[in-house]
N, C-alpha and C positions, 0 to 999 in steps of 0.2 A: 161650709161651702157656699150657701146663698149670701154669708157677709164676704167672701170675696168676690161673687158676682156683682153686688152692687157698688162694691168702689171701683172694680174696673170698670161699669158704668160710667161711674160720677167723673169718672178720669177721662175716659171718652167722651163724654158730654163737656166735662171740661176743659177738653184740647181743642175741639169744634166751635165754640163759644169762644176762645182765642183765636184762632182760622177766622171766623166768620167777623172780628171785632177790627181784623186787619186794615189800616189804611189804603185807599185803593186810588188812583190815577182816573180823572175821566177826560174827557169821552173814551171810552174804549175803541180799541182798532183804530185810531186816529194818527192820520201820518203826520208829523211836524220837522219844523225847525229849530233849533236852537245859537243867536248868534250874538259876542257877546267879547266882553274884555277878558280877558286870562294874564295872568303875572306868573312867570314860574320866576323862583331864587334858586340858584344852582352855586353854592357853595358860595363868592363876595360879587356871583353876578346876576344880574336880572333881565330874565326877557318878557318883554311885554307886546304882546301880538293881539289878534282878533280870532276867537274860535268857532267855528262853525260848524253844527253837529247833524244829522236826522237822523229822525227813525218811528217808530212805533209804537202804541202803547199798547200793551196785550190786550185780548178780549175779555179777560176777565179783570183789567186791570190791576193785577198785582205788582206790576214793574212798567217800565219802556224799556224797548232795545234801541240801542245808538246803534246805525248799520255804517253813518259814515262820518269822519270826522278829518278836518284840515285845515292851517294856520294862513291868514291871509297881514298884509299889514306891515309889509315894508322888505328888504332885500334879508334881515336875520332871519323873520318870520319865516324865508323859503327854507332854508338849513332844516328847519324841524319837522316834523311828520309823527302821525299815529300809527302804533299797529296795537294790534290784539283784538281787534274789534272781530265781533260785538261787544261794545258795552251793556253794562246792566243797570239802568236807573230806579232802586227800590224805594218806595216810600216806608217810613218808619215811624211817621207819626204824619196830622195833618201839617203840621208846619219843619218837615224833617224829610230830607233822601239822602242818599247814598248811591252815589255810583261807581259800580267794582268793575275790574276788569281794566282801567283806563292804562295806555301806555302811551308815554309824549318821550320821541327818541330823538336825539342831538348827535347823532355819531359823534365821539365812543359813548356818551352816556346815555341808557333809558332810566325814565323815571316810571314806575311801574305801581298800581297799589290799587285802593278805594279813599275816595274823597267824599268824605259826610261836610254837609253844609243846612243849610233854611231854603225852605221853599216859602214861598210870598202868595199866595191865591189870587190877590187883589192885583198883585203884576204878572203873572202868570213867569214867575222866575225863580233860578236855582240863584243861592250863592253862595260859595265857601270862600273862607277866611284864613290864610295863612297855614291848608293843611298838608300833611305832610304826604306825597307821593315817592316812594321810594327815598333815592337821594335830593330829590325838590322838594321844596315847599311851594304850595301854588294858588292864587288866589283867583276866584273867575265869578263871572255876572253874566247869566245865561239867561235870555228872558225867551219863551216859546211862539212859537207863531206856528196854527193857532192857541189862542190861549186851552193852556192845560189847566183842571185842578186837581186839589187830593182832601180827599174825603174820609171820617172815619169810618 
């Protein structure tokens, strides 16, 4: 009985100790901007517009929420629009996010998913490379205003 006390211990100290190792987002509570190139590929076409995000980064910095997001950047760029917001910008490492939730809709098509890319500290920017969002692939360079970082 007391050797299974202490592993369920060492198991609990050992999840806390992962919790606690979490990469975190600062300044906390910090409203921003993010604006920025995006390429979606949608089957042998491409649109390339200007994306512009805001939102918040938790108080405990565990994530950002995107509360609003929309394409500026020429007469295609009006056709497109987001829903599903909020998104979730999670860090996963100090130089790693991932943002879930994201939907970029073209009536008939949405592309829908989570986009992992590099985060940059020294630009305070997101960037992904060619990843796959539903039926898109999408490529974007988000730099924040004000500058965000992420911390182990």
């Amino acid at each position: 009985m007391k050797t299974s006390n202490v592993l369920c211990l060492a198991a609990a100290c050992a999840a806390l100790a992962g919790a606690a190792s979490a990469a975190t987002i600062s300044p906390t509570g910090t409203n921003f901007t993010a604006r920025g190139a995006l390429s979606a590929h949608i089957g042998t076409g491409v649109l390339g517009c200007t994306l512009t995000v805001a939102g918040v980064v938790a108080a405990d910095g565990s994530h950002a929420t995107i509360n609003s997001a929309a394409f500026s950047g020429g007469s295609i760029c009006a056709v497109w629009s987001t829903s599903g917001l909020p998104w979730t910008a999670t860090p996963t490492s100090p130089t790693a996010m991932t943002i879930s939730g994201m939907s970029i809709v073209a009536a008939p098509l949405t592309c829908t998913g989570s986009v992992s890319g590099s985060w940059d500290n020294t630009l305070s920017r997101f960037t992904a490379v060619n990843q796959p969002l539903g039926d898109c692939t999408i490529s974007m360079i988000l730099p924040t205003t004000p500058a965000l970082s992420i911390a182990p």
